[in-house]
PLY file of the C-alpha trace (Angstrom):
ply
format ascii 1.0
element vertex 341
property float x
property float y
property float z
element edge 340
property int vertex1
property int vertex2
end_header
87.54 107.94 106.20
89.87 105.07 106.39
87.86 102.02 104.74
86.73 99.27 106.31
88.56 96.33 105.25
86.83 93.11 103.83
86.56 90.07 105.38
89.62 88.46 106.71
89.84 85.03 104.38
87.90 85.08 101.21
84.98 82.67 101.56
85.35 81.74 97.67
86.83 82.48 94.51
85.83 85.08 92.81
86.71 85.85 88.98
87.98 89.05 90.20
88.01 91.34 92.81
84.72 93.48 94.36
84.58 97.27 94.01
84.90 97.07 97.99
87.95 95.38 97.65
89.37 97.47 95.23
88.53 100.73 97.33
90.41 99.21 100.13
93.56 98.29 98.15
93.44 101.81 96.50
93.09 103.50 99.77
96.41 101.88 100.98
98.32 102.66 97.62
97.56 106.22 97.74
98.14 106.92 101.15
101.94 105.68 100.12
104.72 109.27 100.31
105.72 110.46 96.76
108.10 113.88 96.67
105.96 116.95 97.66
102.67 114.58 97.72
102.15 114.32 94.18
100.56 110.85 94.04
102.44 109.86 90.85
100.27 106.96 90.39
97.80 105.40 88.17
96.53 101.71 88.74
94.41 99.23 86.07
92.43 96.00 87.85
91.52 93.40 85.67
90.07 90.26 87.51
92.79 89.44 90.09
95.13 91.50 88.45
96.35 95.08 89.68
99.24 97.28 87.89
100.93 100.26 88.68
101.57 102.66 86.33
103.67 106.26 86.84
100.81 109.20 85.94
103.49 111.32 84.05
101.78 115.02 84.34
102.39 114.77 88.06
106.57 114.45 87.63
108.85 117.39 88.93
111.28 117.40 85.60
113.58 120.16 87.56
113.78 118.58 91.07
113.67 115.05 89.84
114.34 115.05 85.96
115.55 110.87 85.84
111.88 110.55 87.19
113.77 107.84 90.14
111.65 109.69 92.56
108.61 109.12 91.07
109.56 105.16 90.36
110.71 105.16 94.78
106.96 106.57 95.50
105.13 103.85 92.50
107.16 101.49 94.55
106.03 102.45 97.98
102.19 102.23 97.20
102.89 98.75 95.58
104.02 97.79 99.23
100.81 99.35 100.88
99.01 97.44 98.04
100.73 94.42 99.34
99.77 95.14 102.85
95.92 95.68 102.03
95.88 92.72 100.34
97.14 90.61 103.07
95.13 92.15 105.27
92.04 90.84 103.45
93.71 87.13 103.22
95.46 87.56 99.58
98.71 86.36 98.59
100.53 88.47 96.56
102.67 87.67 93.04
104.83 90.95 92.25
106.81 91.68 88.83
108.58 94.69 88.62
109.07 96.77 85.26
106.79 93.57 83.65
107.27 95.27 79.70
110.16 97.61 80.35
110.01 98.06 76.26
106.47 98.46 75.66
105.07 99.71 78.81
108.03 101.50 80.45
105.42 103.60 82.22
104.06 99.87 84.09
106.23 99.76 86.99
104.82 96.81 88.74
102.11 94.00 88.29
100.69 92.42 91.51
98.48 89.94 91.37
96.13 88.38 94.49
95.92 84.56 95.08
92.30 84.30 97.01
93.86 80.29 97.27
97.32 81.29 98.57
99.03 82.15 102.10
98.79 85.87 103.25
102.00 87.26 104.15
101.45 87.86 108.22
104.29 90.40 108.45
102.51 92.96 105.37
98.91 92.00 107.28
100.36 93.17 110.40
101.34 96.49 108.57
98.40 97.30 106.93
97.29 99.37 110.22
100.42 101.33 110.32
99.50 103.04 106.52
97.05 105.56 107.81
99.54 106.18 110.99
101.83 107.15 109.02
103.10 110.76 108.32
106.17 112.63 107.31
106.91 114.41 110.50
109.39 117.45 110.51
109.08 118.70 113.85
112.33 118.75 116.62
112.88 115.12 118.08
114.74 113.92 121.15
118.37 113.92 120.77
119.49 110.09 120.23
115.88 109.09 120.24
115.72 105.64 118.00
117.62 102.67 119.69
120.42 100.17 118.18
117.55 97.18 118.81
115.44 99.26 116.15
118.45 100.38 114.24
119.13 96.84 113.66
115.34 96.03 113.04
115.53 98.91 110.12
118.30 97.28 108.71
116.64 93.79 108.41
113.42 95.17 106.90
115.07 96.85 103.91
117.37 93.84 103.51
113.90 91.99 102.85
113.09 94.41 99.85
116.84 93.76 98.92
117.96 97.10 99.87
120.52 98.41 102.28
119.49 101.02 105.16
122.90 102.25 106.46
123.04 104.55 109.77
125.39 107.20 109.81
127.94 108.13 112.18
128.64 111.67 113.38
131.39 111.92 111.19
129.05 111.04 108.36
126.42 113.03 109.15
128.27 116.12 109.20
129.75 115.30 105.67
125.99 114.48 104.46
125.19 117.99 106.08
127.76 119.53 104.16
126.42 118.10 100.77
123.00 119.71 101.82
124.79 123.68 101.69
126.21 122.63 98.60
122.41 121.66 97.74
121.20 124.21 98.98
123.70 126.79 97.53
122.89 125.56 94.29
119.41 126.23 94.38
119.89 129.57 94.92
118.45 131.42 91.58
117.25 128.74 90.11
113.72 129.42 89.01
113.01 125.98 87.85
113.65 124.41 90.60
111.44 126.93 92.63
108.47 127.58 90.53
108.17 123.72 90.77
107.94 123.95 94.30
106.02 126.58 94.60
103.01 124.40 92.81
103.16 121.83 95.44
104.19 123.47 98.55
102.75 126.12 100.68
98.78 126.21 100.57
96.33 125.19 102.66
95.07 121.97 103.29
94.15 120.01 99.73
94.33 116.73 98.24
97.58 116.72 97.19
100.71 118.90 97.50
102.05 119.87 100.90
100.06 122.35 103.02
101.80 124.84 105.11
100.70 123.79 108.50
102.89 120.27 107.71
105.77 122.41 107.00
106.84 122.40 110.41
109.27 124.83 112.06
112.23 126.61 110.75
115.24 125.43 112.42
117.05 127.60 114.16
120.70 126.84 112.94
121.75 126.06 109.64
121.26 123.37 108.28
118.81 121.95 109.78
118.25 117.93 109.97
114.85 118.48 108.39
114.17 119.97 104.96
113.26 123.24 104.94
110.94 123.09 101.77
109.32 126.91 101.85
108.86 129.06 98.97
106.18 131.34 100.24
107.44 134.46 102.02
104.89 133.75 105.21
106.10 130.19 105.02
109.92 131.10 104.91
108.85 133.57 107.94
107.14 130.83 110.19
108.18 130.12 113.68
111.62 128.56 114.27
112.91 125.84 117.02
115.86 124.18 118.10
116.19 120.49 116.71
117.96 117.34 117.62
121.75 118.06 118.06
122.79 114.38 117.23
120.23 113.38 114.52
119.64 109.85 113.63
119.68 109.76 109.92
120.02 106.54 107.53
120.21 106.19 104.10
118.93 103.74 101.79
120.69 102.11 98.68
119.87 99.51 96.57
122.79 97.73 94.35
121.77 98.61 91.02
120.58 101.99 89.63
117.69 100.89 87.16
114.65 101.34 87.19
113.60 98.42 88.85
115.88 98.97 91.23
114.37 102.46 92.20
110.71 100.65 92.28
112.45 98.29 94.68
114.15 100.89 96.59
110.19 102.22 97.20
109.34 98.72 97.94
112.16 98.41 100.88
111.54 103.00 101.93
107.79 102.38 103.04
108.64 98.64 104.80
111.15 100.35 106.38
108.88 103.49 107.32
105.21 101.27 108.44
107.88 99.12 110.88
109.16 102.34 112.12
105.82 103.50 112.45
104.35 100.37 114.49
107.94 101.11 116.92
106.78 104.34 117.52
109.41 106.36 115.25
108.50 108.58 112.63
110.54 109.99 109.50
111.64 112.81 107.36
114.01 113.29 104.39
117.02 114.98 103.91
116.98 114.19 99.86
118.26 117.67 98.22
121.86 116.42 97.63
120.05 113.20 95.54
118.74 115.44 92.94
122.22 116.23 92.06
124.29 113.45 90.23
127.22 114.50 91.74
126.13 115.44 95.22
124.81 111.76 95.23
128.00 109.94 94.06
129.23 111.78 97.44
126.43 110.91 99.44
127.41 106.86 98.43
130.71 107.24 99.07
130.13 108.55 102.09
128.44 105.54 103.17
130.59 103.17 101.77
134.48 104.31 102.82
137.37 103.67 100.68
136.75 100.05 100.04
133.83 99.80 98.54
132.50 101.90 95.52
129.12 99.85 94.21
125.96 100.96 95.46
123.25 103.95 94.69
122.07 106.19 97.51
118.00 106.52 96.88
117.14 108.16 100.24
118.29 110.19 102.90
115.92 109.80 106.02
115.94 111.52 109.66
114.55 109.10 112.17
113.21 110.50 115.43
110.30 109.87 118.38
107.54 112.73 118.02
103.89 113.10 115.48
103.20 115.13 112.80
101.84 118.52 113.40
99.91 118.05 110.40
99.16 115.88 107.58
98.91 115.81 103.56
95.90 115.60 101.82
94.92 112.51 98.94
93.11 112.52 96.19
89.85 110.35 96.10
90.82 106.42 94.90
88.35 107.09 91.65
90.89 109.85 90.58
93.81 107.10 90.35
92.27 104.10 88.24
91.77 103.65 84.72
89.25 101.29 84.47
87.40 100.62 87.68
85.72 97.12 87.45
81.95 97.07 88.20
80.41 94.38 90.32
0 1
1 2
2 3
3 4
4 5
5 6
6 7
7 8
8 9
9 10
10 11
11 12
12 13
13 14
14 15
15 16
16 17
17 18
18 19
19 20
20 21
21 22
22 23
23 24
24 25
25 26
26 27
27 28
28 29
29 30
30 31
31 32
32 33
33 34
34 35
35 36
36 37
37 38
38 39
39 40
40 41
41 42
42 43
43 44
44 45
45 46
46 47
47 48
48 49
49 50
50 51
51 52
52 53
53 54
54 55
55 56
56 57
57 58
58 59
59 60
60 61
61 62
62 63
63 64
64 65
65 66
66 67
67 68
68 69
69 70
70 71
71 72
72 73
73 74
74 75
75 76
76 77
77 78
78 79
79 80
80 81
81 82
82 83
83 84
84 85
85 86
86 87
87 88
88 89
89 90
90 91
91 92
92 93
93 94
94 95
95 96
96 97
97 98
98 99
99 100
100 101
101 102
102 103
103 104
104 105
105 106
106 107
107 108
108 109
109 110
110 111
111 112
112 113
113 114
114 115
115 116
116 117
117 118
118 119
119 120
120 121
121 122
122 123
123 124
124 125
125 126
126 127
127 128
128 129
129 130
130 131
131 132
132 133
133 134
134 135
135 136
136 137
137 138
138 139
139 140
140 141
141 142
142 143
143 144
144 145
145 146
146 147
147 148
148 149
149 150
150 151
151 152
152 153
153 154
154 155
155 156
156 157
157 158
158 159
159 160
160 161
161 162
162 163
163 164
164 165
165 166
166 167
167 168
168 169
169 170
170 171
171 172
172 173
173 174
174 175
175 176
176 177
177 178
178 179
179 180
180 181
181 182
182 183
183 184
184 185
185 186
186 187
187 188
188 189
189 190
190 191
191 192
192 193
193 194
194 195
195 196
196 197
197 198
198 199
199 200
200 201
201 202
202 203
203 204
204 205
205 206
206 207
207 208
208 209
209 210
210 211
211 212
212 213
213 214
214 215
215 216
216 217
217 218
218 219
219 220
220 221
221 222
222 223
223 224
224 225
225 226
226 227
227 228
228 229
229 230
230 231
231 232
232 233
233 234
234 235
235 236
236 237
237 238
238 239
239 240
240 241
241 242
242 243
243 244
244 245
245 246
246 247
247 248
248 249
249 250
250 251
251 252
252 253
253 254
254 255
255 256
256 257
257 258
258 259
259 260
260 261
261 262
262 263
263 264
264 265
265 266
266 267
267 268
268 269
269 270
270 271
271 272
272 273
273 274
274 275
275 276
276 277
277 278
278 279
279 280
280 281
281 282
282 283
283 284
284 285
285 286
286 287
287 288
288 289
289 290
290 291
291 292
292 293
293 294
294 295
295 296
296 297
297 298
298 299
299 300
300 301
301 302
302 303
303 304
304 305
305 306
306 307
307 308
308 309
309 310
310 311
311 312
312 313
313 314
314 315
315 316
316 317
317 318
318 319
319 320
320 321
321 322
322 323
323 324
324 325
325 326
326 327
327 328
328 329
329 330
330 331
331 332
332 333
333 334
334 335
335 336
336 337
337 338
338 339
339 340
């Protein structure tokens, strides 16, 4: 069950936060996307104090060997963290990579103000987090408008990130990087042993579950990743899906690792707005775990002109719900050293 959040305004200052409160802030973190539901997180509260750390026996070194996916999900449960807090009446202070040289692991340090302003706009999204879901099921052709196109664009410029839409043109040249993708992992037994230990099982705290596969498509490629290792998962049903896809992709300026924390920061503002419009998401993200594949996927975005930039995430916006969702793994699993009251 979704937890009841605290009271609205903190009545008084306390020397550090409740066991209540720190359930509730958990909740949100975890409830953040991470590549095949991992949950590559691990938090430490001391007082007012809250830092995020990557949990590395939960990284996918084939699929995502730079561990950049891994610092995009820590980043996107530092948001929800953000969003809990406000919702209680916190303000927030935020460091990214705080000890980059003895702590490279520490990927962000938040810490609450019970004195300071709440941010309205992360308040506001702390009810989207448990609305939203990765949904890969068929969409409405043209289905997300240019007022929210433009409203997407805004929200990841506040995380100092760039959402770009792409054209038809570009889409069908970011299609064509998915074959080559795709082609690639063909006979590679890394890649799909790896995936076979997150994907394709029933219903669990982590990993993703069959039923929230979704269908096949029924040409190739599909706008929606067809993650399946299992023969009866490879075998499900198949459907027809959006002919004219709206897909964006997110970039940040610099390719650190900050920058891929911040890129996570910007992905799930970008995804609880979309959520509160009414859209939901998916990811098109094979050609990003391929240096060159991604070089081609920021080019694509950027023309001629203009070669600066790092592509982060590829993501299929639609209109529709998830047919299912993915489990988590209970908030006691994910600290270090729980504070008692």
């Amino acid at each position: 069950m979704w937890p009841r959040r605290t009271t609205r305004r903190p009545p008084m200052v306390e020397d550090r936060l409740s066991p209540e409160q720190i359930d509730v802030l958990l909740t949100a973190a975890v409830a953040a996307p991470s590549m095949h539901n991992t949950q590559p997180w691990r938090f430490e509260v001391s007082g007012h104090v809250i830092d995020v750390f990557l949990d590395s026996s939960r990284a996918l070194p084939a699929e995502d060997p730079s561990g950049r996916a891994l610092r995009i999900a820590a980043g996107a449960a530092t948001f929800n963290l953000r969003c809990a807090a406000a919702s209680m009446g916190y303000h927030t202070w935020l460091g990214l990579m705080p000890c980059p040289e003895e702590e490279p692991d520490l990927v962000a340090r938040i810490v609450t103000e019970p004195a300071g302003v709440p941010d309205q706009e992360l308040s506001v999204l702390y009810a989207e987090i448990p609305r939203r879901h990765t949904s890969r099921a068929p969409v409405q052709d043209e289905s997300i408008t240019q007022d929210l196109r433009i409203a997407l664009i805004q929200e990841a410029f506040k995380e100092k990130a760039e959402l770009t839409w792409l054209g038809d043109a570009q889409t069908e040249r970011i299609l064509d990087l998915v074959r080559e993708a795709d082609l690639r992992e063909i006979g590679d037994w890394h890649r799909s042993a790896e995936r076979a230990r997150w994907v394709g099982r029933r219903q669990g705290a982590d990993g993703i579950p069959s039923a929230a596969l979704g269908p096949r498509s029924a040409t190739y490629p599909g706008v929606v990743r067809d993650l399946a290792t299992a023969p009866l998962d490879r075998s499900r049903p198949s459907a027809a899906f959006e002919q004219h896809p709206s897909i964006a992709v997110l970039s940040t300026a610099g390719d650190e690792p900050a920058d891929h924390v911040a890129a996570g920061l910007a992905l799930e503002r970008v995804l609880l707005v979309a959520t509160r419009r009414g859209a939901t998401a998916s990811f098109l993200n094979q050609p990003l775990e391929h240096d060159d594949l991604r070089r081609a996927v920021q080019r694509t975005i950027q023309g001629t002109t203009r070669k600066s930039g790092f592509a982060h995430m590829v993501i299929r916006f639609g209109r529709g719900r998830a047919a299912a969702t993915t489990g988590r793994r209970p908030t006691q699993d994910f600290i270090d050293n729980p504070e008692e009251s």
